[in-house]
TIDOKE-684549 format. One record per residue (C-alpha): x, y, z; residue number from 1. Coordinates in nm, 2 decimals. Layout:
N
<r><east>X</east><north>Y</north><up>Z</up><guvo>NUM</guvo></r>
...
***
This chain:
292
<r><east>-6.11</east><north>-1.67</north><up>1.70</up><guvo>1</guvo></r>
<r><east>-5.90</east><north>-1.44</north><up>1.53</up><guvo>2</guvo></r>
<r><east>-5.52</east><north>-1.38</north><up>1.59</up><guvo>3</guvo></r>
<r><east>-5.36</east><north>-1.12</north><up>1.87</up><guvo>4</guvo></r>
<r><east>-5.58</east><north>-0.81</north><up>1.83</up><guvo>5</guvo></r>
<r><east>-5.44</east><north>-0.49</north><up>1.86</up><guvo>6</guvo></r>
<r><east>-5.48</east><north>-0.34</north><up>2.18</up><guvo>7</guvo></r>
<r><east>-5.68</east><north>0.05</north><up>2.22</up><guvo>8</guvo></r>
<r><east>-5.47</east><north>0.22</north><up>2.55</up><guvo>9</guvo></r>
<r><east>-5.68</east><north>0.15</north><up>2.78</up><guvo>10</guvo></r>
<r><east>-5.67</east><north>-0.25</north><up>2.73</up><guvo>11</guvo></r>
<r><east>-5.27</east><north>-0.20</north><up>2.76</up><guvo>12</guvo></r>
<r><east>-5.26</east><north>-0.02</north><up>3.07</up><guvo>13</guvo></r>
<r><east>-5.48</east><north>-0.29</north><up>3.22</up><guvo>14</guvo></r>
<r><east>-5.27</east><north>-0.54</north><up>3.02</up><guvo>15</guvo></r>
<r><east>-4.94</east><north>-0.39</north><up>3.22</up><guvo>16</guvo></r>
<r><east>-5.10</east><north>-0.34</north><up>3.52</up><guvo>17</guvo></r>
<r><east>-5.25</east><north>-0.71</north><up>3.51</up><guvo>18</guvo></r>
<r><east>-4.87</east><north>-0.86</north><up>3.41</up><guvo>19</guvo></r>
<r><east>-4.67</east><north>-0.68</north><up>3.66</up><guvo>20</guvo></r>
<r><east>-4.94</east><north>-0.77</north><up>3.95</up><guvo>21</guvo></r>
<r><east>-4.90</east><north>-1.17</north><up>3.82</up><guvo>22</guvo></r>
<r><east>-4.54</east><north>-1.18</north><up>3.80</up><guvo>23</guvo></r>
<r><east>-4.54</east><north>-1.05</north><up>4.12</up><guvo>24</guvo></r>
<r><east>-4.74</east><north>-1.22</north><up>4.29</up><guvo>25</guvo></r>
<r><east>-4.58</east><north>-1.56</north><up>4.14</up><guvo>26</guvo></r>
<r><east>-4.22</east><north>-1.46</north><up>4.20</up><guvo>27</guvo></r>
<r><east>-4.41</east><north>-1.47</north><up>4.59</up><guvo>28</guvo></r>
<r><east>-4.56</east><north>-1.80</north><up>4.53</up><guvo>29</guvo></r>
<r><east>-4.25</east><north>-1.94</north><up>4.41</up><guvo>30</guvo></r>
<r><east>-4.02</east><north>-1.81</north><up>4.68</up><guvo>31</guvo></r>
<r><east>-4.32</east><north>-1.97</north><up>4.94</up><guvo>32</guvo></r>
<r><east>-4.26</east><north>-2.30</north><up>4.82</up><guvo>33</guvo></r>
<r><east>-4.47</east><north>-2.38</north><up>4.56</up><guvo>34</guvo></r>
<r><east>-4.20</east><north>-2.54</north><up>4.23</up><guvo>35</guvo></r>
<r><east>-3.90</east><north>-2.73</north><up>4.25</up><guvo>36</guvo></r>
<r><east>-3.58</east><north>-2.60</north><up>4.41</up><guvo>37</guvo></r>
<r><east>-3.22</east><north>-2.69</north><up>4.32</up><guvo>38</guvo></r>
<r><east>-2.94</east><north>-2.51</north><up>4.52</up><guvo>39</guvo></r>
<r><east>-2.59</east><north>-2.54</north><up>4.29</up><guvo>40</guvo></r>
<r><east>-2.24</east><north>-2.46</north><up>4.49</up><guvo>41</guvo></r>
<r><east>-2.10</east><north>-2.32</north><up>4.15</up><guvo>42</guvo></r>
<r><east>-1.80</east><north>-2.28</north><up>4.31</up><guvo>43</guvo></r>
<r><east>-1.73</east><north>-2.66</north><up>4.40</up><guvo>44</guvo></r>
<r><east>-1.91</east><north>-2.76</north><up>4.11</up><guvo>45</guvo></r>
<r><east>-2.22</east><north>-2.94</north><up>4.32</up><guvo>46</guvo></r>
<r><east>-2.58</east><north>-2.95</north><up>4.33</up><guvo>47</guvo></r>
<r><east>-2.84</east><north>-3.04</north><up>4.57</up><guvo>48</guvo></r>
<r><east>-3.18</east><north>-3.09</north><up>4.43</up><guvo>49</guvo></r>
<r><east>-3.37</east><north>-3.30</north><up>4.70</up><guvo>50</guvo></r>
<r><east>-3.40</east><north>-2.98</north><up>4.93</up><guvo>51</guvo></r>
<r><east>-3.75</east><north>-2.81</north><up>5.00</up><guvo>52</guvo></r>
<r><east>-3.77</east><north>-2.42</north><up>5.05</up><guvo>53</guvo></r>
<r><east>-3.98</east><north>-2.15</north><up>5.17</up><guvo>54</guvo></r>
<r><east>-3.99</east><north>-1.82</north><up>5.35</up><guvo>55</guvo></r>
<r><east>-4.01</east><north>-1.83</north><up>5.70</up><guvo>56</guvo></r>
<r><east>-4.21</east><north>-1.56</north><up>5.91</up><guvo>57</guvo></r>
<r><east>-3.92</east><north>-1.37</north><up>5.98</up><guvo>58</guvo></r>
<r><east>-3.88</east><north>-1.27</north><up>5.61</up><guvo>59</guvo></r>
<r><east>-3.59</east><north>-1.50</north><up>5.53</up><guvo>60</guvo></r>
<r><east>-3.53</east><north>-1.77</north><up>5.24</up><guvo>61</guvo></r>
<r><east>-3.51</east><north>-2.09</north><up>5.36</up><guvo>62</guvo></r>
<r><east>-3.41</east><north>-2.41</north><up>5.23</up><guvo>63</guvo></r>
<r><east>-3.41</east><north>-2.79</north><up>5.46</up><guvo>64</guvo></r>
<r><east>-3.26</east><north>-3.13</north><up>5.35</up><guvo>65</guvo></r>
<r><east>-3.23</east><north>-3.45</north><up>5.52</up><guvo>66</guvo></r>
<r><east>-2.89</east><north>-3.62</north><up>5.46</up><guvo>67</guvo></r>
<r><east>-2.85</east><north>-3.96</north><up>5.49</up><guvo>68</guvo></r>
<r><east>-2.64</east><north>-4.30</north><up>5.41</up><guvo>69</guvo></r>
<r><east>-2.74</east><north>-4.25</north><up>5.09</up><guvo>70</guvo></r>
<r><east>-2.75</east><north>-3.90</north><up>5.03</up><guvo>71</guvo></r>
<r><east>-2.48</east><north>-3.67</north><up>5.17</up><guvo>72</guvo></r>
<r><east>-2.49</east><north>-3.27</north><up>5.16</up><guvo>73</guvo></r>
<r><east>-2.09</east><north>-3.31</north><up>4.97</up><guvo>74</guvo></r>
<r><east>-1.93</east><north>-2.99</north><up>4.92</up><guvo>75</guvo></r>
<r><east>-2.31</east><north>-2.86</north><up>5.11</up><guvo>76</guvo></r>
<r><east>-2.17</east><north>-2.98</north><up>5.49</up><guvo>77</guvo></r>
<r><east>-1.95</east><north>-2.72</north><up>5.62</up><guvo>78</guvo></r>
<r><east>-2.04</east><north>-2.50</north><up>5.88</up><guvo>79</guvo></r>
<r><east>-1.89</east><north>-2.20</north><up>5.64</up><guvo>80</guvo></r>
<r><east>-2.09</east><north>-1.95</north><up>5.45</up><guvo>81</guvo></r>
<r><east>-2.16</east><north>-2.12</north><up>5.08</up><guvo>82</guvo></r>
<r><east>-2.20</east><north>-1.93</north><up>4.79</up><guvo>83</guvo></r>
<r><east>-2.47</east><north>-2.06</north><up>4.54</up><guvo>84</guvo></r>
<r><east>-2.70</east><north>-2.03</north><up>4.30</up><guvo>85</guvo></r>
<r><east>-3.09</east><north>-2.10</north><up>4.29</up><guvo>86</guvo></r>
<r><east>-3.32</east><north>-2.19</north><up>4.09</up><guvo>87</guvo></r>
<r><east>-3.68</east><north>-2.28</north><up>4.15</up><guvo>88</guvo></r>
<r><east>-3.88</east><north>-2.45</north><up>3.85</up><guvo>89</guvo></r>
<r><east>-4.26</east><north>-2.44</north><up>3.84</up><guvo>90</guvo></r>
<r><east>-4.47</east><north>-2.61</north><up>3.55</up><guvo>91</guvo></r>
<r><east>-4.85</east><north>-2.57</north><up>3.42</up><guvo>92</guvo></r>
<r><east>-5.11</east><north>-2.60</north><up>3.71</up><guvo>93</guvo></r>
<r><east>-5.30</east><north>-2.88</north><up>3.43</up><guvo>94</guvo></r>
<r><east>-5.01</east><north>-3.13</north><up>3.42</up><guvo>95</guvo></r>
<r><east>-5.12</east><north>-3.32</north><up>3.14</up><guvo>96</guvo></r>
<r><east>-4.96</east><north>-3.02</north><up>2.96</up><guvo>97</guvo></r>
<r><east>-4.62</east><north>-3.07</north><up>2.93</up><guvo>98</guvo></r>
<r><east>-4.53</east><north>-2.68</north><up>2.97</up><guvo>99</guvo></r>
<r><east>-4.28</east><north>-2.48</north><up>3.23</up><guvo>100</guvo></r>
<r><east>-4.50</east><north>-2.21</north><up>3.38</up><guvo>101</guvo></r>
<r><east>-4.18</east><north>-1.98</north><up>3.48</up><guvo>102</guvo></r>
<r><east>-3.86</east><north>-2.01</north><up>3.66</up><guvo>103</guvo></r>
<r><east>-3.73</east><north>-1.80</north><up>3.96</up><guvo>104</guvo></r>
<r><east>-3.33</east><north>-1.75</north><up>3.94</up><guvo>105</guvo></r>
<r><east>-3.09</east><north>-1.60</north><up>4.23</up><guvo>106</guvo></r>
<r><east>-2.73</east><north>-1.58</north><up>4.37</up><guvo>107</guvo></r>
<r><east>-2.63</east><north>-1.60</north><up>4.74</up><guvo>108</guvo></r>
<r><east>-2.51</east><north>-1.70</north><up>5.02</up><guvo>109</guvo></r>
<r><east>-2.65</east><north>-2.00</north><up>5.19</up><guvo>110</guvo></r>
<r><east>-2.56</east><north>-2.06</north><up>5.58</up><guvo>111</guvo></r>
<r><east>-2.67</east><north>-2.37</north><up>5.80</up><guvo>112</guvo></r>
<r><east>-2.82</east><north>-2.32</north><up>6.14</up><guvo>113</guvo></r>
<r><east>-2.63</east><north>-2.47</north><up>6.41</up><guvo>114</guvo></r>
<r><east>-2.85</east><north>-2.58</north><up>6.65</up><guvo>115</guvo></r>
<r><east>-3.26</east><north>-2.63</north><up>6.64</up><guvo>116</guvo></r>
<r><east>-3.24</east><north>-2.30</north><up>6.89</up><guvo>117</guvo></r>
<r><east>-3.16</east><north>-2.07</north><up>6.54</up><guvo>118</guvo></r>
<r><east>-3.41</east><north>-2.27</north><up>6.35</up><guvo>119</guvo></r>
<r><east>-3.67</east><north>-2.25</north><up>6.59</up><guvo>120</guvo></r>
<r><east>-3.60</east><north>-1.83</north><up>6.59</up><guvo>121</guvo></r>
<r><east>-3.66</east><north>-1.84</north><up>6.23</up><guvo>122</guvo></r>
<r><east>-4.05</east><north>-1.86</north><up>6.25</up><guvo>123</guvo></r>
<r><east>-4.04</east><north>-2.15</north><up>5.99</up><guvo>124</guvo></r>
<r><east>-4.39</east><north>-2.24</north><up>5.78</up><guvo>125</guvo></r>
<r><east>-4.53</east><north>-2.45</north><up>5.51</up><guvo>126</guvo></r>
<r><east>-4.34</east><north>-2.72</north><up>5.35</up><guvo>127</guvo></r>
<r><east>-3.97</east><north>-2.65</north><up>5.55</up><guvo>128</guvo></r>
<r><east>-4.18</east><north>-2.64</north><up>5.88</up><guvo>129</guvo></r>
<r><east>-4.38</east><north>-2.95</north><up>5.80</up><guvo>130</guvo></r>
<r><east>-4.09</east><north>-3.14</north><up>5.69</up><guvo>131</guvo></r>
<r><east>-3.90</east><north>-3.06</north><up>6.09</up><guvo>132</guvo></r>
<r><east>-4.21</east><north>-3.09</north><up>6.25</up><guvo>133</guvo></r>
<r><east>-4.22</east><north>-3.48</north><up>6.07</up><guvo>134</guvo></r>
<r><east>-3.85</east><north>-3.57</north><up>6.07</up><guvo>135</guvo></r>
<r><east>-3.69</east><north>-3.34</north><up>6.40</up><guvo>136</guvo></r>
<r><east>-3.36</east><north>-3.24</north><up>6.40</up><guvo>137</guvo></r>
<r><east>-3.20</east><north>-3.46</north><up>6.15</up><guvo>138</guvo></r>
<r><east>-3.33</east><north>-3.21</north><up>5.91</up><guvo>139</guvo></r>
<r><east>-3.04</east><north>-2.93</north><up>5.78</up><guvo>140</guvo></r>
<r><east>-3.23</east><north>-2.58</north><up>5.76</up><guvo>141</guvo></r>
<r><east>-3.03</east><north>-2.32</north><up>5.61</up><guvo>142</guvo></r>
<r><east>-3.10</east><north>-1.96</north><up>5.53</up><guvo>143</guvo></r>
<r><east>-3.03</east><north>-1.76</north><up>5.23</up><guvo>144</guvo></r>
<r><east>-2.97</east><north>-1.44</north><up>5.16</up><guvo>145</guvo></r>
<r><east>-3.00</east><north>-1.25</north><up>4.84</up><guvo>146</guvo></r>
<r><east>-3.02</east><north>-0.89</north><up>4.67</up><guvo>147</guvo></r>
<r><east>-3.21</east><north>-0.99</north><up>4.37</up><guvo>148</guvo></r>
<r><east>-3.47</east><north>-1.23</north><up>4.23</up><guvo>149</guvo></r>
<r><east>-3.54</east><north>-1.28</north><up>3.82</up><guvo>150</guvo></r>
<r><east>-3.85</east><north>-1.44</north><up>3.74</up><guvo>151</guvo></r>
<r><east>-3.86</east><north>-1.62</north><up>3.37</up><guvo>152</guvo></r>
<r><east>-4.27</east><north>-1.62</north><up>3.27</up><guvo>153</guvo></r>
<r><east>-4.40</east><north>-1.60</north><up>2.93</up><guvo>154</guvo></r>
<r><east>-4.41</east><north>-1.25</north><up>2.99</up><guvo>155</guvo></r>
<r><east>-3.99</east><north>-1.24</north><up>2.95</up><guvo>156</guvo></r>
<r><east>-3.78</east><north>-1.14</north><up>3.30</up><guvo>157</guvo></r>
<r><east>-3.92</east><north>-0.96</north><up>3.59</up><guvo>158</guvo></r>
<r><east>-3.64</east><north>-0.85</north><up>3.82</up><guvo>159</guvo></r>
<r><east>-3.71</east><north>-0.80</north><up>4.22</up><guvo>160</guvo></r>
<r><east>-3.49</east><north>-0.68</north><up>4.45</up><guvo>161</guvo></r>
<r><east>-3.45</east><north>-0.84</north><up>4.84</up><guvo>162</guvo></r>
<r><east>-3.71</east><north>-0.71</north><up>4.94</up><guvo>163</guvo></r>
<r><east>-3.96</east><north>-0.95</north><up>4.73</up><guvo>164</guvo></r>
<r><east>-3.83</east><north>-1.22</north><up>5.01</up><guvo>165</guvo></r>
<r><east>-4.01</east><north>-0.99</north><up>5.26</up><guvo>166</guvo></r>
<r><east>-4.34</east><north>-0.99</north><up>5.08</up><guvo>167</guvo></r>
<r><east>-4.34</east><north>-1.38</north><up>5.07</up><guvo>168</guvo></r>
<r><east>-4.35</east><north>-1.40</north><up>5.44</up><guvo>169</guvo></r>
<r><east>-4.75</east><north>-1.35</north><up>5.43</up><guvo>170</guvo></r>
<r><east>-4.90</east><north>-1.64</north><up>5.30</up><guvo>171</guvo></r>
<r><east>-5.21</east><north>-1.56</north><up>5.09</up><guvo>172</guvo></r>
<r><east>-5.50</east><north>-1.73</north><up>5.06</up><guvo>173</guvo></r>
<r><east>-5.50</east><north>-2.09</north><up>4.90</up><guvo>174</guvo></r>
<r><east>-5.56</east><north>-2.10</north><up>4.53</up><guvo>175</guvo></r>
<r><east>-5.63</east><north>-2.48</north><up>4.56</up><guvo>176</guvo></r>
<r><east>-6.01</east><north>-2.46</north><up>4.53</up><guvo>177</guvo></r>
<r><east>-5.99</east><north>-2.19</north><up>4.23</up><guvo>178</guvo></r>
<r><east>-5.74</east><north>-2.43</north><up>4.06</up><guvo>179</guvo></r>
<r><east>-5.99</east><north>-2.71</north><up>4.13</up><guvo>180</guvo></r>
<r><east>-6.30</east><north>-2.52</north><up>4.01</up><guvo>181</guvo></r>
<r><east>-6.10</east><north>-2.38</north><up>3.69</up><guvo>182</guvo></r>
<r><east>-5.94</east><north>-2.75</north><up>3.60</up><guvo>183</guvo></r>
<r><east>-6.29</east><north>-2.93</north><up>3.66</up><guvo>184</guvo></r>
<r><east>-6.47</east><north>-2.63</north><up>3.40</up><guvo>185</guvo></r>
<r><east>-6.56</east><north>-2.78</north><up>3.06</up><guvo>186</guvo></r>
<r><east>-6.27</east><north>-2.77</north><up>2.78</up><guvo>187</guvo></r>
<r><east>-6.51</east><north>-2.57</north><up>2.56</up><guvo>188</guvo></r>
<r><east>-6.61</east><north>-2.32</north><up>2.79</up><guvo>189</guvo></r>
<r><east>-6.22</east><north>-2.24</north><up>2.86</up><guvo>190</guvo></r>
<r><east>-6.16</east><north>-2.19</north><up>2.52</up><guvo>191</guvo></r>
<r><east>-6.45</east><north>-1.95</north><up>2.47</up><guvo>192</guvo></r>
<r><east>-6.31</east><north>-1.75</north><up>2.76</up><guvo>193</guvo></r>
<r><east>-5.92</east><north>-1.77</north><up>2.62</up><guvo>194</guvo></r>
<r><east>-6.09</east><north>-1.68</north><up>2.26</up><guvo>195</guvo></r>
<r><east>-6.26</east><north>-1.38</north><up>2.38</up><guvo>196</guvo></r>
<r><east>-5.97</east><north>-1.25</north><up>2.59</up><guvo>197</guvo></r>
<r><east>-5.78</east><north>-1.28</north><up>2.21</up><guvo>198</guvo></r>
<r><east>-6.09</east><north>-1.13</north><up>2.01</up><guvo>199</guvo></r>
<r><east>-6.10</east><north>-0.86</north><up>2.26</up><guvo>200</guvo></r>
<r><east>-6.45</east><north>-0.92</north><up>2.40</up><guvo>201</guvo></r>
<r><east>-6.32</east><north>-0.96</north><up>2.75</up><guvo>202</guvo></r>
<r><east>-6.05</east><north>-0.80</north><up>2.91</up><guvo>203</guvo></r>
<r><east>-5.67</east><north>-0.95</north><up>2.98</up><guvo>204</guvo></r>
<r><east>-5.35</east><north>-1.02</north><up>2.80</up><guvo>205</guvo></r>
<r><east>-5.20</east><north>-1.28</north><up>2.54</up><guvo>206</guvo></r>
<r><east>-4.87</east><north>-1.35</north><up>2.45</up><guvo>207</guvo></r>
<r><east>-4.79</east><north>-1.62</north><up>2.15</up><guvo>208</guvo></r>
<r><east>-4.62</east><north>-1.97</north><up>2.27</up><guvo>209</guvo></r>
<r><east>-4.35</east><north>-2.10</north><up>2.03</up><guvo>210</guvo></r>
<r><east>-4.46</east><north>-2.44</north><up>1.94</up><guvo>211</guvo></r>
<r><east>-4.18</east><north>-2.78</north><up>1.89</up><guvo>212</guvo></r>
<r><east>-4.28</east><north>-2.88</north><up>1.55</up><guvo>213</guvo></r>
<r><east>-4.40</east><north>-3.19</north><up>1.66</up><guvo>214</guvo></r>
<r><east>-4.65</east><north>-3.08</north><up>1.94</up><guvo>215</guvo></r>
<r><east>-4.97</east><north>-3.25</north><up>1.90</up><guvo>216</guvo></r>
<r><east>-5.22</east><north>-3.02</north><up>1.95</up><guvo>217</guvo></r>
<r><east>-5.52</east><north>-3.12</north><up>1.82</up><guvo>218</guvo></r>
<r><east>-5.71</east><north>-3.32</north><up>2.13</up><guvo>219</guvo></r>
<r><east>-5.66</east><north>-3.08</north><up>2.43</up><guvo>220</guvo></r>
<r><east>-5.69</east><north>-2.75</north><up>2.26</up><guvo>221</guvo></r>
<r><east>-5.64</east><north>-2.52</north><up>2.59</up><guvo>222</guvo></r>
<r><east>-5.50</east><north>-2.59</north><up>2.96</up><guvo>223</guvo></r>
<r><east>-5.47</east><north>-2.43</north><up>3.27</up><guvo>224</guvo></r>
<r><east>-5.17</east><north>-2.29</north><up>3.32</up><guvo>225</guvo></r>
<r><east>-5.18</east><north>-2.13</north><up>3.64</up><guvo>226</guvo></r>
<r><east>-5.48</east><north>-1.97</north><up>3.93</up><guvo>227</guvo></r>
<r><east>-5.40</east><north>-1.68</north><up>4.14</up><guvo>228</guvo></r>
<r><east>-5.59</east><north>-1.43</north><up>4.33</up><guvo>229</guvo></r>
<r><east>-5.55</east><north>-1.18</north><up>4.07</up><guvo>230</guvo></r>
<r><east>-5.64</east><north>-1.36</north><up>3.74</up><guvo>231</guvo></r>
<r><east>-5.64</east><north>-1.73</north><up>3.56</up><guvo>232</guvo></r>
<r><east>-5.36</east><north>-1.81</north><up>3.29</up><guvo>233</guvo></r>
<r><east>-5.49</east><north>-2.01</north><up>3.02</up><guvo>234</guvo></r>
<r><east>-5.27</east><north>-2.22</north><up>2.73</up><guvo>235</guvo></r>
<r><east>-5.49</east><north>-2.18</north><up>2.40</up><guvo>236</guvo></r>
<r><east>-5.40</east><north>-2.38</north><up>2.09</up><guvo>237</guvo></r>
<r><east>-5.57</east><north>-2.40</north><up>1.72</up><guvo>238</guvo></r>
<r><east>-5.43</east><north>-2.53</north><up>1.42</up><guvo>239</guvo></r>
<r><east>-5.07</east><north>-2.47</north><up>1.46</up><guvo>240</guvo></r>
<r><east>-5.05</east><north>-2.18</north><up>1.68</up><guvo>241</guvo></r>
<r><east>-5.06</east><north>-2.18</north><up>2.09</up><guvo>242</guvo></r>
<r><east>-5.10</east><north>-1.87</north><up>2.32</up><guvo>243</guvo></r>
<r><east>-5.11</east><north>-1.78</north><up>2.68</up><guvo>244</guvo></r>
<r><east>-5.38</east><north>-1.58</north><up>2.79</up><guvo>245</guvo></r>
<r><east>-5.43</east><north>-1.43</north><up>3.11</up><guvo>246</guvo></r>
<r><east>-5.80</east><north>-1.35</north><up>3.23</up><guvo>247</guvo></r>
<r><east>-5.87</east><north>-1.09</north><up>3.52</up><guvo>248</guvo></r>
<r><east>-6.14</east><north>-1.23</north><up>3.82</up><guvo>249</guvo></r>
<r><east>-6.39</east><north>-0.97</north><up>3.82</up><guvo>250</guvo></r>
<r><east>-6.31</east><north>-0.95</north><up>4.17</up><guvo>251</guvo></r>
<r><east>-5.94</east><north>-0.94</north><up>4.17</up><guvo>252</guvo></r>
<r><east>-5.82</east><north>-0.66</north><up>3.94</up><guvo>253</guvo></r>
<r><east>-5.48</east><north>-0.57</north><up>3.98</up><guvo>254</guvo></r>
<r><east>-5.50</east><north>-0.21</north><up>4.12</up><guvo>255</guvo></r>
<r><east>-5.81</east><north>-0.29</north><up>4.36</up><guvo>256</guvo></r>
<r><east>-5.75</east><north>-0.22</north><up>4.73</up><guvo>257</guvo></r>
<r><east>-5.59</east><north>-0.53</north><up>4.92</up><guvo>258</guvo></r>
<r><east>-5.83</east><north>-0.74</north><up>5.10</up><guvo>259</guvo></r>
<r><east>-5.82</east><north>-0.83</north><up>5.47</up><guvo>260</guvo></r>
<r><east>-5.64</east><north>-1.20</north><up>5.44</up><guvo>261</guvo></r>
<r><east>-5.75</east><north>-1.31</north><up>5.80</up><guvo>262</guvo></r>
<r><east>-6.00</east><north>-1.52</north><up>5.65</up><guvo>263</guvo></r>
<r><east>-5.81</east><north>-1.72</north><up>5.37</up><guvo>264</guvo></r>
<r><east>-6.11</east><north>-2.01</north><up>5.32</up><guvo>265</guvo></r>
<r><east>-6.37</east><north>-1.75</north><up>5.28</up><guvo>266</guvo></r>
<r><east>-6.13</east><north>-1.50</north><up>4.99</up><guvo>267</guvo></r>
<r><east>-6.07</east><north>-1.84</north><up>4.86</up><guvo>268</guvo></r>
<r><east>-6.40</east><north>-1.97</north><up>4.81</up><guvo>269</guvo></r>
<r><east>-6.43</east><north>-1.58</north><up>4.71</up><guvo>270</guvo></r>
<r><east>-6.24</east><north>-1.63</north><up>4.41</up><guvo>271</guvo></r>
<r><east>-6.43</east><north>-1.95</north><up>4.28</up><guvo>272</guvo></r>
<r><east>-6.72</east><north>-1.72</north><up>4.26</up><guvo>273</guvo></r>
<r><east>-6.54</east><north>-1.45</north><up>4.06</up><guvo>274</guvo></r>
<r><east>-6.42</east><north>-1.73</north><up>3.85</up><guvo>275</guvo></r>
<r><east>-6.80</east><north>-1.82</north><up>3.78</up><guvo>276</guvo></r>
<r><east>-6.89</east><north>-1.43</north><up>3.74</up><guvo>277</guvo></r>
<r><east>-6.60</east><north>-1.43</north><up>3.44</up><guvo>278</guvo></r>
<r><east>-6.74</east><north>-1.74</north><up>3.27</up><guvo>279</guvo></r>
<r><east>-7.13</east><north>-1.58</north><up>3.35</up><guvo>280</guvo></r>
<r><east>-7.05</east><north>-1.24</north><up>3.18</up><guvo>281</guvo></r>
<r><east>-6.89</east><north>-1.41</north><up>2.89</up><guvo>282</guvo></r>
<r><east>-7.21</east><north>-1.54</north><up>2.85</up><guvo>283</guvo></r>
<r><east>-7.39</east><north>-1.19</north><up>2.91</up><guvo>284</guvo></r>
<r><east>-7.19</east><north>-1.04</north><up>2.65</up><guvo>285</guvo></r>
<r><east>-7.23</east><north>-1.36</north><up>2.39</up><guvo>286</guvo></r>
<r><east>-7.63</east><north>-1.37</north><up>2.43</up><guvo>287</guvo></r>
<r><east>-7.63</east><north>-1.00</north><up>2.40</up><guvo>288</guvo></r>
<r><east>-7.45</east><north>-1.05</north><up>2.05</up><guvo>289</guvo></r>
<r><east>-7.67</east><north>-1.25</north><up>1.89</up><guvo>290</guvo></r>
<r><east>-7.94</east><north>-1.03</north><up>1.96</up><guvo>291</guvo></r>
<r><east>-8.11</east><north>-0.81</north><up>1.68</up><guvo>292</guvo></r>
***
């Protein structure tokens, strides 16, 4: 493995095109629930970080808590328009790295629903909807609104205006089995894929990871950062030096035409076999190397 290869033009168009299709479709992911959320009223100087978020079908950021004896919303319980500031935290898919995949950061407004009649109007799904549908109406569902998103990646800050929110309102298909197939794939064969994304023997992108100086990286040397319909992140370490590298499915590239999502199990399982078909034509291309 060498270091960061210089990239012909070709390779950095598809390198653009394959970051600014990722970031987007994370900055999605994230805003759909997937992270951490914590909701700060800067203005009163409180935070509430027990809350769970999403986007409901109506295209609207939405956030539910369930107060309590012991936990109270605080400067959060009024029935008036609250200004505040969110952030949503999301770390490496492979948890046994210790490594903060991105962060999504935005200011609004954030406005309770009075009565389960406005909630119910909402169209609410995932983990806001599952969380009513479990506790009823003790639950506080509030929506937010917000001109602009910045998502934090490896890549440096990707900024989204409202209409991002929007786009999150169609759930994709589940990555779950592609993160399972990717996590249970053999260290070495990981590497070899991360090594010949840096070599330049497949395509994709890399960007250098600043390392603490006391990161111990010599028994894990690469990680699964993150799985998503357009391509697999990868955390590759040797010696003292760490990278992320980003592969394309063959299946997925960035510019390809969208594909009908009425099926989600099927385009999943569709994207474990593209995940195969990338570690198959590394293969291809290394058998074809070594021969005379």
């Amino acid at each position: 493995m060498t270091s960061t290869p210089p990239m012909p033009p070709s390779s950095m168009s598809l390198s653009t095109d394959l970051r600014a299709a990722h970031a987007r479709s994370l900055t999605r992911r994230m805003l759909a629930g997937e992270g951490a959320v914590e909701l700060t009223a800067y203005r009163a100087g409180e935070a509430l970080s027990s809350a769970v978020h999403g986007v409901s079908r109506s295209g609207q950021l939405v956030v539910a808590d369930i107060p309590n004896l012991f936990h109270s919303l605080g400067a959060f319980h009024t029935a008036e328009d609250i200004e505040v500031r969110v952030d949503i935290l999301k770390d490496a898919a492979d948890h046994a790295l210790n490594l903060r995949l991105a962060s999504l950061h935005l200011l609004g407004t954030l406005r309770w629903c009075r009565d389960t009649q406005q909630v119910a109007a909402l169209g609410l799904q995932g983990r806001v909807a599952d969380l009513v549908h479990d506790v009823g109406p003790r639950v506080r569902v509030g929506v937010i609104s917000t001109d602009r998103v910045l998502l934090h990646d490896c890549s440096g800050v990707t900024a989204h205006g409202a209409e991002i929110v929007a786009e999150a309102a169609t759930l994709g298909p589940s990555c779950e089995a592609l993160a399972d197939a990717v996590l249970a794939t053999a260290g070495d064969t990981l590497a070899d894929v991360a090594d010949a994304v840096l070599d330049g023997d497949l395509p994709g992108w890399a960007e250098e990871l600043e390392l603490p100086d006391a990161t111990d990286l010599g028994v894990d040397p690469v990680h699964c950062v993150d799985v998503d319909p357009h391509c697999v992140t990868l955390a590759r370490f040797s010696a003292d030096q760490g990278w992320v590298v980003q592969v394309p499915l063959p299946t997925s590239a960035p510019n390809a035409p969208a594909r009908d999502l009425s099926a989600q199990g099927a385009l999943a399982w569709d994207d474990v076999i593209a995940s195969r078909r990338l570690v198959d034509s590394l293969r291809a291309r290394r058998i074809g190397a070594l021969r005379p």
